[in-house]
C-alpha positions as CSV (number, residue, x, y, z in Angstrom):
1,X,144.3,144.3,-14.5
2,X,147.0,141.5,-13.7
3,X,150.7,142.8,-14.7
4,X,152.4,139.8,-17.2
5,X,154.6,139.1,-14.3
6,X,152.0,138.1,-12.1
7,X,149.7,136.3,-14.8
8,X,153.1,134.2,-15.8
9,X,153.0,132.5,-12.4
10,X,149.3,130.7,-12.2
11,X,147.8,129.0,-15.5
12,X,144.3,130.5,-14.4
13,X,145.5,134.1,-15.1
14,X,146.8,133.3,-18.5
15,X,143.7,131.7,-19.5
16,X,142.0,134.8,-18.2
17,X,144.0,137.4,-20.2
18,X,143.5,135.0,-23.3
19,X,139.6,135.3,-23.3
20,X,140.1,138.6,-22.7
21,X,142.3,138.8,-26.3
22,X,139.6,137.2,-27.9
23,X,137.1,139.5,-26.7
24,X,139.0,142.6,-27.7
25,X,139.7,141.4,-31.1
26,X,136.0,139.8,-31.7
27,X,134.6,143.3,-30.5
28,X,135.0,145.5,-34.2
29,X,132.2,148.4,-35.1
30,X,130.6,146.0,-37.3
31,X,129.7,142.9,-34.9
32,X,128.7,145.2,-31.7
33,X,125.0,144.7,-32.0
34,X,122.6,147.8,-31.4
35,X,121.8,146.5,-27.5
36,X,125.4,145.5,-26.7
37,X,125.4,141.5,-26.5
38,X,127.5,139.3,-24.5
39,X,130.8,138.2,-25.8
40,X,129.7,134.8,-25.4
41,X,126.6,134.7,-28.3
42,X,129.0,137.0,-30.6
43,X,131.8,134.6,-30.2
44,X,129.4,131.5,-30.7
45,X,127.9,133.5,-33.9
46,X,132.0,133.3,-34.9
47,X,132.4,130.6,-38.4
48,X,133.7,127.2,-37.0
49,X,137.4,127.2,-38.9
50,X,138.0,130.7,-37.2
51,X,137.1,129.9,-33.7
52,X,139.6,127.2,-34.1
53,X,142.6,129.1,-35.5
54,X,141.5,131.7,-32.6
55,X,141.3,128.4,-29.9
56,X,144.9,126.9,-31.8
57,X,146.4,130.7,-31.2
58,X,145.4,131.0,-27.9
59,X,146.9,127.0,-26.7
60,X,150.6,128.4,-28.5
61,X,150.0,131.8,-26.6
62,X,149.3,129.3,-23.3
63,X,152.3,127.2,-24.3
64,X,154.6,129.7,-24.9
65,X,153.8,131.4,-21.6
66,X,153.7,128.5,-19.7
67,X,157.1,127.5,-21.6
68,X,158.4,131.1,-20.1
69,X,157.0,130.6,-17.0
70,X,159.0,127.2,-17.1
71,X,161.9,128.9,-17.7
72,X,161.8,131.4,-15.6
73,X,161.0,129.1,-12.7
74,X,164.1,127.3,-13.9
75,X,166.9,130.2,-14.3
76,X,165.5,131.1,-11.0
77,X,165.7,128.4,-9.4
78,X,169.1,127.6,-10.9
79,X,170.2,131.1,-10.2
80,X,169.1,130.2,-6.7
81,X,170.7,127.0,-6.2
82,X,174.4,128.6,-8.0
83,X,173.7,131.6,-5.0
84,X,173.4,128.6,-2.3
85,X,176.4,126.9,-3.9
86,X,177.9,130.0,-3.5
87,X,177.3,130.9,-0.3
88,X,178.1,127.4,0.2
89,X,181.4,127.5,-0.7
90,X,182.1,130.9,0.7
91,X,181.3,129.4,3.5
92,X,183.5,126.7,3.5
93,X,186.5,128.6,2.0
94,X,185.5,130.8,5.5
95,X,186.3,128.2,7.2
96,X,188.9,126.5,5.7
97,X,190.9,129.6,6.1
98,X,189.7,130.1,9.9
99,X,191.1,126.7,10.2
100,X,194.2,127.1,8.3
101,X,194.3,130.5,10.4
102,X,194.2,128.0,14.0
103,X,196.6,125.7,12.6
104,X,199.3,128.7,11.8
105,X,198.7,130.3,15.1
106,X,199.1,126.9,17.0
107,X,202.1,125.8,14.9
108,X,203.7,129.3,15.1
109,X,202.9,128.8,19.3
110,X,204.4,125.5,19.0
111,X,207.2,126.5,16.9
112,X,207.6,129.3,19.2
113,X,207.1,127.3,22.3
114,X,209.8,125.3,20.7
115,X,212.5,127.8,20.1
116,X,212.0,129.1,23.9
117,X,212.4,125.7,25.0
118,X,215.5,126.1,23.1
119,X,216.7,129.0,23.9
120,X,216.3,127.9,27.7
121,X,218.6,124.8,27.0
122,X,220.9,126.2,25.4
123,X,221.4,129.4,27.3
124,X,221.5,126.9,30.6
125,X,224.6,124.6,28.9
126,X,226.2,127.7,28.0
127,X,226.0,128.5,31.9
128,X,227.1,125.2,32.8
129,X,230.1,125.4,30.5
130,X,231.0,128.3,32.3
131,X,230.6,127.1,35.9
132,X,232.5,124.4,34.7
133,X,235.3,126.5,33.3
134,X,235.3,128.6,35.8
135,X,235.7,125.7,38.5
136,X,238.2,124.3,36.4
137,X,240.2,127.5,35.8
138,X,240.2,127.8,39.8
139,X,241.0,124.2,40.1
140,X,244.0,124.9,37.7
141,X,244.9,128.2,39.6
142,X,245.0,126.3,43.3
143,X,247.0,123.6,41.6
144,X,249.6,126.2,40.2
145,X,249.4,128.2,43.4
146,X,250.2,124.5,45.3
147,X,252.6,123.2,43.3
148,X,254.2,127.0,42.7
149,X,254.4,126.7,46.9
150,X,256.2,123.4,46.9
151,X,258.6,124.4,44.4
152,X,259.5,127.5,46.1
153,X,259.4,125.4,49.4
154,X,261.8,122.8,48.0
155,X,263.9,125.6,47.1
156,X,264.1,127.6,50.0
157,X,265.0,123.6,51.9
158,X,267.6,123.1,49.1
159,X,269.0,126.7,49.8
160,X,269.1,126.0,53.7
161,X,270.7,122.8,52.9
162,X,273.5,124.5,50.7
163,X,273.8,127.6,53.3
164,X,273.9,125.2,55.8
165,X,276.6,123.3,53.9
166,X,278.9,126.3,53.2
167,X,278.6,127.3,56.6
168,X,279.5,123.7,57.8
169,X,282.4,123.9,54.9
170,X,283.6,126.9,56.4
171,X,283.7,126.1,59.6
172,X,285.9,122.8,59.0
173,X,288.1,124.8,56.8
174,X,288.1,127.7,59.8
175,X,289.0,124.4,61.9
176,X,292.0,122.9,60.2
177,X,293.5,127.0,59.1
178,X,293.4,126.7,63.4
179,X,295.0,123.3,63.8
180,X,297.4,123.9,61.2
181,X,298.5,127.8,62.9
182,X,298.2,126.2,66.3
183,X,301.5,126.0,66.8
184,X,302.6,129.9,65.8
185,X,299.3,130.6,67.6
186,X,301.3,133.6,68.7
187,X,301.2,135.5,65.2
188,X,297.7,136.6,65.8
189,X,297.8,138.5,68.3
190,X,298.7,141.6,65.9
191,X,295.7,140.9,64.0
192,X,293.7,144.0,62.5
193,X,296.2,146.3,63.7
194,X,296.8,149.0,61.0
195,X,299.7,147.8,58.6
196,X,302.2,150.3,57.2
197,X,302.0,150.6,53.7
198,X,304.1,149.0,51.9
199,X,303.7,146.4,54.8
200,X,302.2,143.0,56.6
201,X,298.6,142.8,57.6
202,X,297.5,140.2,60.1
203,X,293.4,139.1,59.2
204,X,291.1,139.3,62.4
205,X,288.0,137.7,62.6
206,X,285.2,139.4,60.6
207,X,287.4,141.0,57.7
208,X,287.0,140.8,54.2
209,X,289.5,142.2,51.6
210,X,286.6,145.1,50.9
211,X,287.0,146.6,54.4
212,X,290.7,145.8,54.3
213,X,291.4,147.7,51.1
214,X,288.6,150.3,52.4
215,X,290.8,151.3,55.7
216,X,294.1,151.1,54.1
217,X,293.5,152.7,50.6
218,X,290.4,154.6,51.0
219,X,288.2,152.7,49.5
220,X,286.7,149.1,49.5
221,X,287.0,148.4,45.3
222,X,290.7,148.5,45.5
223,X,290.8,145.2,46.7
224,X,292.3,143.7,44.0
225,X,295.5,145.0,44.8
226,X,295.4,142.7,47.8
227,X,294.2,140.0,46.1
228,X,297.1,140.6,43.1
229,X,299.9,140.8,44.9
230,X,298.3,137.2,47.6
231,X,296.8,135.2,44.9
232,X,299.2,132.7,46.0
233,X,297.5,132.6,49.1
234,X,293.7,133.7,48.5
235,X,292.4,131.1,46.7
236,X,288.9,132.8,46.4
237,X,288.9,136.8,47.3
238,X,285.5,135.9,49.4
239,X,287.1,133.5,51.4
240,X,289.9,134.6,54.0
241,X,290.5,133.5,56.9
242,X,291.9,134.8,60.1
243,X,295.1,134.9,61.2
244,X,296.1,135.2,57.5
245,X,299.3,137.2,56.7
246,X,299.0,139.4,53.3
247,X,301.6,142.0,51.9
248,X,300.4,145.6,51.5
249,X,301.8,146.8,48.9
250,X,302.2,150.5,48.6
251,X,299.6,153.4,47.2
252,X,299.5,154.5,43.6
């Protein structure tokens, strides 16, 4: 026998299993005749009002199993059609987020492309600011070096010019102490000769009141006993000249 399953989905199985019905309930001890006739004659010998109510059953029975059936077919295919909207949209959501996915990876590249790029650039200014300072701290240091060397060459021609100048100084003044002794020329011929202290000491070329004070009193920073007792004559104690005549005064 058909399962109810399988009878719901054709219209002749339904109709099959409702004869069927009929025949089970028509077949009761009392109407089975002694040789066993077919269903057929006992259903025909059936009163006219109950075959109907049997026929009216059976079309509701029909109905309502074709009505399931219906249904059925429906939810399933309904159930069906929500399963391909769902896989559907599972697979668009798929790939909406694969292409979401792309688009981070290529911005995150790009962005990361981008901050390289930068990176690069900057880290190449920041070694062109420091070529830069460096060729201008060099450029600074040969300038300071150059003008430094000037300076110090300026100063070195302005102290030639002033040694020069004291020399030629002294030499006129050497000139003129000559010219003016000319005449007592003779006085110098006792010049550096040992004085006797107290005494008169002639200046020879190449003294200094250092090495005069040095021979006489022992040593050179007694000079300003000289220069005390001839300040009428030294005008500076660096500058003497020979010839010179200075009083010796006496040890303490």
């Amino acid at each position: 026998a058909l399962s109810t399953a399988a009878c719901a989905r054709s219209s002749d199985c339904e109709m099959r299993r409702t004869d069927r019905s009929i025949v089970r309930t028509s077949r009761s001890p009392a109407d089975i005749a002694p040789d066993d006739e077919p269903t057929s004659r006992v259903a025909a010998r059936l009163p006219t009002s109950e075959r109907d109510g049997r026929g009216r059953a059976a079309a509701r029975a029909t109905a309502r199993a074709t009505a399931r059936a219906d249904r059925e077919r429906s939810r399933r295919r309904a159930q069906r059609e929500r399963r391909a909207e769902q896989r559907l949209a599972q697979r668009s959501q798929a790939e909406r987020e694969t292409r979401s996915r792309a688009a981070r990876q290529q911005s995150e590249g790009q962005r990361s492309d981008q901050r390289t790029t930068e990176r690069r650039r900057s880290e190449r200014r920041r070694v062109a600011r420091v070529r830069r300072a460096s060729k201008l701290r060099q450029r600074t240091r040969a300038q300071r070096r150059a003008r430094a060397a000037q300076r110090r060459r300026a100063q070195a021609r302005a102290r030639t010019r002033k040694r020069r100048a004291r020399v030629a100084a002294y030499r006129r003044r050497i000139a003129r102490h000559r010219k003016r002794l000319g005449r007592h020329h003779g006085r110098c011929r006792r010049a550096g000769r040992r004085a006797r202290l107290p005494g008169r000491y002639v200046v020879r070329r190449g003294d200094s009141l250092w090495r005069i004070a040095r021979r006489h009193y022992g040593k050179g920073k007694r000079f300003r006993r000289i220069y005390r007792a001839n300040q009428h004559k030294i005008r500076r104690p660096n500058l003497i000249y020979p010839c010179q005549r200075f009083r010796m005064p006496r040890r303490q």
